[in-house]
C-alpha positions as CSV (number, residue, x, y, z in Angstrom):
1,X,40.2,116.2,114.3
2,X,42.7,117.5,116.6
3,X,44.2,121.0,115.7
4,X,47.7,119.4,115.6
5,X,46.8,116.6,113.3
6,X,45.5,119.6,111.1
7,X,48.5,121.5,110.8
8,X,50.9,118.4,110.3
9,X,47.9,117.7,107.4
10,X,47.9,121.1,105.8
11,X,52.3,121.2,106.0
12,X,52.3,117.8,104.0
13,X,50.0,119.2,101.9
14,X,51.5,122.6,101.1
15,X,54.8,121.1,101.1
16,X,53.4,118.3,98.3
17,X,51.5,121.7,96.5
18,X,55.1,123.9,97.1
19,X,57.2,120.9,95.0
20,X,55.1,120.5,92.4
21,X,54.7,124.0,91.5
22,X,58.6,124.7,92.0
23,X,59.1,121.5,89.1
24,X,56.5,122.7,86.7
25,X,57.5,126.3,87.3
26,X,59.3,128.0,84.1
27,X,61.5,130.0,86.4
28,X,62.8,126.6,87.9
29,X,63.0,125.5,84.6
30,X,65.6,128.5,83.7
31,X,67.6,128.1,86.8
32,X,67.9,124.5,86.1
33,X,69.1,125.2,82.5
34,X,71.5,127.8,84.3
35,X,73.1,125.6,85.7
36,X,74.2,123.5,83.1
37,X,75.5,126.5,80.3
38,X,77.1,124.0,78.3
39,X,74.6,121.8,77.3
40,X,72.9,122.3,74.2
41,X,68.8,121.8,74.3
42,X,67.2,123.5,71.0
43,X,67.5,123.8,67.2
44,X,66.4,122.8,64.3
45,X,68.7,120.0,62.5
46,X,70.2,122.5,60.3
47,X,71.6,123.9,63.4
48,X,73.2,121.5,64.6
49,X,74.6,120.5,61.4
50,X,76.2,124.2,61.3
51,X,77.6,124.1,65.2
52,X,79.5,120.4,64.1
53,X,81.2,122.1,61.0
54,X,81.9,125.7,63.2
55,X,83.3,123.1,65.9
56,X,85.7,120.9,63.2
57,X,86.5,124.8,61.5
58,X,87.6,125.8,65.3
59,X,89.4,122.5,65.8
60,X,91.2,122.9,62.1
61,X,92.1,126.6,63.3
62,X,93.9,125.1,66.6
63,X,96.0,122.6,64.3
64,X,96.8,124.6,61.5
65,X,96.0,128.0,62.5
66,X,94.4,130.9,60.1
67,X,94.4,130.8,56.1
68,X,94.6,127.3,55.5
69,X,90.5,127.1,54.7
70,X,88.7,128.1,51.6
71,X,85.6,129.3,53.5
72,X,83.7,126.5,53.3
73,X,83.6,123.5,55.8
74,X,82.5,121.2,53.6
75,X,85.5,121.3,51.1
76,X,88.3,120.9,53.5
């Protein structure tokens, strides 16, 4: 084997070993999650069932501003 078609074999290589270990990586993970700060990707159910009523109580607040609520979501 010549020592050009070596190195153009080990590049391919280490470029194929460089990209999977960047995909599977948890720091390319984070960056990728980084970049997108507004989407949502954990919880349990209860959770999410708490962020929809905080959302609706924030969306109330906007429309009819502070006081009209009893505390509780779920009543109003």
């Amino acid at each position: 084997m010549k020592a050009s078609d070596f190195l153009k074999k080990y590049e391919r290589e280490q470029g194929k070993l460089e990209q999977d270990e960047e995909e599977h990586s948890l720091q390319a993970h984070a960056k990728e999650r980084a970049k997108h700060p507004g989407h949502l990707n954990a919880g349990t159910p209860y959770d999410w069932e708490d962020l929809e009523a905080y959302r609706k109580e924030l969306e109330r607040l906007d429309k009819e501003g502070p006081g009209g609520s009893t505390g509780d979501p779920k009543k109003g």
